[in-house]
Legacy VTK file of the C-alpha trace (Angstrom):
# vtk DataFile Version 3.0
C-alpha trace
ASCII
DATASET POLYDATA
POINTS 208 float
19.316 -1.144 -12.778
21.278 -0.823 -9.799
19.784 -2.079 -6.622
20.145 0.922 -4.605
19.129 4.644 -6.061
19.396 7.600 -4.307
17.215 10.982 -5.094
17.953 14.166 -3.432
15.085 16.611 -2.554
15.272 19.844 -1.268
12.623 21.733 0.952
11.811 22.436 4.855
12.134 21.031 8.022
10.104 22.523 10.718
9.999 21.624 14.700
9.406 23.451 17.711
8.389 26.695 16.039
11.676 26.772 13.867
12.063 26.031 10.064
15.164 25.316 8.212
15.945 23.895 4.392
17.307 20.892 3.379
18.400 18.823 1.358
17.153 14.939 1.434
18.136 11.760 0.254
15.316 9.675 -0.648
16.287 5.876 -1.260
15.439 3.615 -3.559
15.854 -0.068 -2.988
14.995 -3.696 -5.161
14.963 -5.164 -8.204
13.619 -4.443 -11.903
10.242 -5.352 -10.776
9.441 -3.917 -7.229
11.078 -1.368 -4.811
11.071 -0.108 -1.062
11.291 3.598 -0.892
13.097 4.787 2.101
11.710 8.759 3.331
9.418 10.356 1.190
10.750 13.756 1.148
9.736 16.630 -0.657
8.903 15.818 -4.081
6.546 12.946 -4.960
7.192 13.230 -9.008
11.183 12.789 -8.197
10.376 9.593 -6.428
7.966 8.615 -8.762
10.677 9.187 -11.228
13.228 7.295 -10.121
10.822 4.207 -8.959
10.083 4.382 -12.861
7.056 2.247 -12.814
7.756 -0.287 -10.806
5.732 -1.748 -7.815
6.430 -0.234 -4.861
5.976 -2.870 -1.962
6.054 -0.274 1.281
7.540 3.348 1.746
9.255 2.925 4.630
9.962 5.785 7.303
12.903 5.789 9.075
11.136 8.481 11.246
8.492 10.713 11.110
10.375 14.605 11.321
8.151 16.057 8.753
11.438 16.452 6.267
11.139 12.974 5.879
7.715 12.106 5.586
5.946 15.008 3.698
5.742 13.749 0.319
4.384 10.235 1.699
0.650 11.174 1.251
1.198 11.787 -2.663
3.243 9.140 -3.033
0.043 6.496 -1.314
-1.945 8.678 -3.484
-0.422 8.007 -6.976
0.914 4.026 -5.747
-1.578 2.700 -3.269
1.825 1.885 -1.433
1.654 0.511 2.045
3.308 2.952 4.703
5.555 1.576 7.156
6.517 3.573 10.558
7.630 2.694 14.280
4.800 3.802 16.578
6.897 4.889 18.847
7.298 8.290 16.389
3.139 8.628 16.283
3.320 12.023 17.569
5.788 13.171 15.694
3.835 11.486 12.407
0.670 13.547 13.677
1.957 16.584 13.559
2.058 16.278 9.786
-0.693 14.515 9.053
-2.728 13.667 12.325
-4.997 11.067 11.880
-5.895 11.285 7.974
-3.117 9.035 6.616
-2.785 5.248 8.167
0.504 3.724 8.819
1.458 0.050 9.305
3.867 -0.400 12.432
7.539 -1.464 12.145
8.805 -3.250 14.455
12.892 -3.892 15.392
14.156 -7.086 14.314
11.037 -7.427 11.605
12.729 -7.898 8.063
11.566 -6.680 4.466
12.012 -8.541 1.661
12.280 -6.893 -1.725
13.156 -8.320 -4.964
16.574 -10.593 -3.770
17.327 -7.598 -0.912
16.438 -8.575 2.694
16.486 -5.329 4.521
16.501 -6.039 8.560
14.529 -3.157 10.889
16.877 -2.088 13.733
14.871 0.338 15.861
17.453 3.494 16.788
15.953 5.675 19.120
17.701 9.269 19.665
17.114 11.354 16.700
13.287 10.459 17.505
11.724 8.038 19.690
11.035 5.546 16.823
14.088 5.807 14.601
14.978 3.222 12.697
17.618 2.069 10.678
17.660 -0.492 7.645
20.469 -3.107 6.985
20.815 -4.913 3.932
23.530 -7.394 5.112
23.270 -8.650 1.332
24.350 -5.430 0.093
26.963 -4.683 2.856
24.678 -1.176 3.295
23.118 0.481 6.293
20.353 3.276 5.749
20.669 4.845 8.803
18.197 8.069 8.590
19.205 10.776 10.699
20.730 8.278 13.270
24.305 8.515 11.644
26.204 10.894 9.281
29.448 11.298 7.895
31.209 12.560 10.979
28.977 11.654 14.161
25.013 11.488 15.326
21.939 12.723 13.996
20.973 15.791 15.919
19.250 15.890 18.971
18.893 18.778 20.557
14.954 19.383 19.676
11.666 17.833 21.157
11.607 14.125 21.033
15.253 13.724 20.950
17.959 12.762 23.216
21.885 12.231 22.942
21.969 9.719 25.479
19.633 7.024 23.727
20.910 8.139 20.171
24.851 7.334 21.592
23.560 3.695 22.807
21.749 2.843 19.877
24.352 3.829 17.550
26.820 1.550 20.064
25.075 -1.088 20.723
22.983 -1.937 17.171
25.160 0.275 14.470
29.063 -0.264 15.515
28.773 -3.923 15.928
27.897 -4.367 12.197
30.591 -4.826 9.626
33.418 -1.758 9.580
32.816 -2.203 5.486
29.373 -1.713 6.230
28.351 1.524 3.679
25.986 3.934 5.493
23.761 5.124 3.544
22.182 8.408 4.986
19.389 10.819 5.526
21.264 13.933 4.612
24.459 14.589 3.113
26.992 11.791 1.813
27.661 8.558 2.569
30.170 6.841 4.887
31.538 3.469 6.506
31.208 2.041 9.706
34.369 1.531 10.376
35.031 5.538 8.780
32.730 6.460 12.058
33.821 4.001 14.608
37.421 5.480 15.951
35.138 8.772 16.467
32.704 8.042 19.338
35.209 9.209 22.294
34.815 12.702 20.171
31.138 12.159 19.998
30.983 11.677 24.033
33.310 14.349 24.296
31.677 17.247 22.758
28.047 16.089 23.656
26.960 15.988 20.377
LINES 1 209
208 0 1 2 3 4 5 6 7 8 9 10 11 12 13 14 15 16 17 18 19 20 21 22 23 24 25 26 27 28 29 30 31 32 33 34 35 36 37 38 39 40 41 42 43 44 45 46 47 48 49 50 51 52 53 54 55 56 57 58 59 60 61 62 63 64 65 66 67 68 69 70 71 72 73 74 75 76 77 78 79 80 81 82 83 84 85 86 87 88 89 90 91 92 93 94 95 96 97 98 99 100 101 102 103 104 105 106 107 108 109 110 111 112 113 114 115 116 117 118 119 120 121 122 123 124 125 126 127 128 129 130 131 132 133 134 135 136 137 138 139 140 141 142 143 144 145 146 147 148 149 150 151 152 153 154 155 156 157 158 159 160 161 162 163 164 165 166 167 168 169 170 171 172 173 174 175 176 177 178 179 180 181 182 183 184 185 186 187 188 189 190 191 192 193 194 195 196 197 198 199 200 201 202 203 204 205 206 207
């Protein structure tokens, strides 16, 4: 069994009185025996599907926009699964659940071991306060959330966000990483880091 699975979901995202559908990719990561699951989106049986029995040591958040998170409190419900979110995205996490499912904090520079992958916590703010990305330098694979797509920077021009901090983050933790690095993302296909790289004077440029 490969050591990375991805499962798209489809439903809503809603923030700041607007809601839009989407498409997710929900991440599987480890071995035969146990798995991290990265964004619980949508649908828990699809998760639960692809996880196919196995233990899952934490469902991890990359950040709490409700797209992302809303099939978390099924998926503790069937597993027992530990949750793992940066507090620094608490208020978006209440929104969806307030104070009626428990999360234990993330913190940059903390690393998760599963099965043989090491996955390393690089906190991204921009997209949301606590964004974070995942890096599996054993893998040669970022899972980057909605800090970095396939052709520029998660969006950020809702509550919460800011272009600014996303830019920086993305500069200063993302670029410096490997260009054969394969990001892995929240929405949409996957891409390189050195595919993205050459593009953030066009990122600065057009503001977004």
């Amino acid at each position: 069994m490969s050591a990375v699975q991805r499962v798209v979901t489809s439903g809503t995202f809603s923030l700041d009185g607007g809601t839009w559908e989407v498409d997710n990719n929900v991440w599987v990561v480890g071995s035969g025996d146990e798995v991290v699951v990265i964004d619980a989106a949508h649908d828990a049986k699809a998760i639960l599907d692809a996880v196919a029995g196995r233990r899952i040591s934490a469902i991890v958040c990359t950040h709490a926009h409700n797209d992302h998170i809303n099939a978390a409190g099924a998926l503790v419900e069937a597993t027992g699964a530990p949750l793992r979110l940066h507090p620094a995205d608490d208020v978006l996490w209440k929104m969806e659940y307030g104070t009626a499912l428990p999360y234990e904090p993330l913190a940059d520079g903390e690393t998760l071991t599963v099965g043989e992958v090491t996955l390393e916590v690089l906190h991204t703010p921009g997209h949301a306060p606590g964004a974070v990305c995942l890096y599996a330098p054993g893998l040669g694979v970022l899972f980057t959330g909605d800090t970095l797509f396939k052709g520029g920077p998660g969006a950020t021009g809702r509550s919460f966000s800011s272009f600014e901090t996303i830019v920086e983050s993305i500069r200063g933790r993302l670029l410096a990483l490997p260009s054969e690095t394969v990001v892995h993302t929240g929405h949409g296909d996957s891409t390189t880091i050195g595919a993205e790289a050459p593009d953030l004077p066009e990122w600065l440029a057009r503001g977004h």
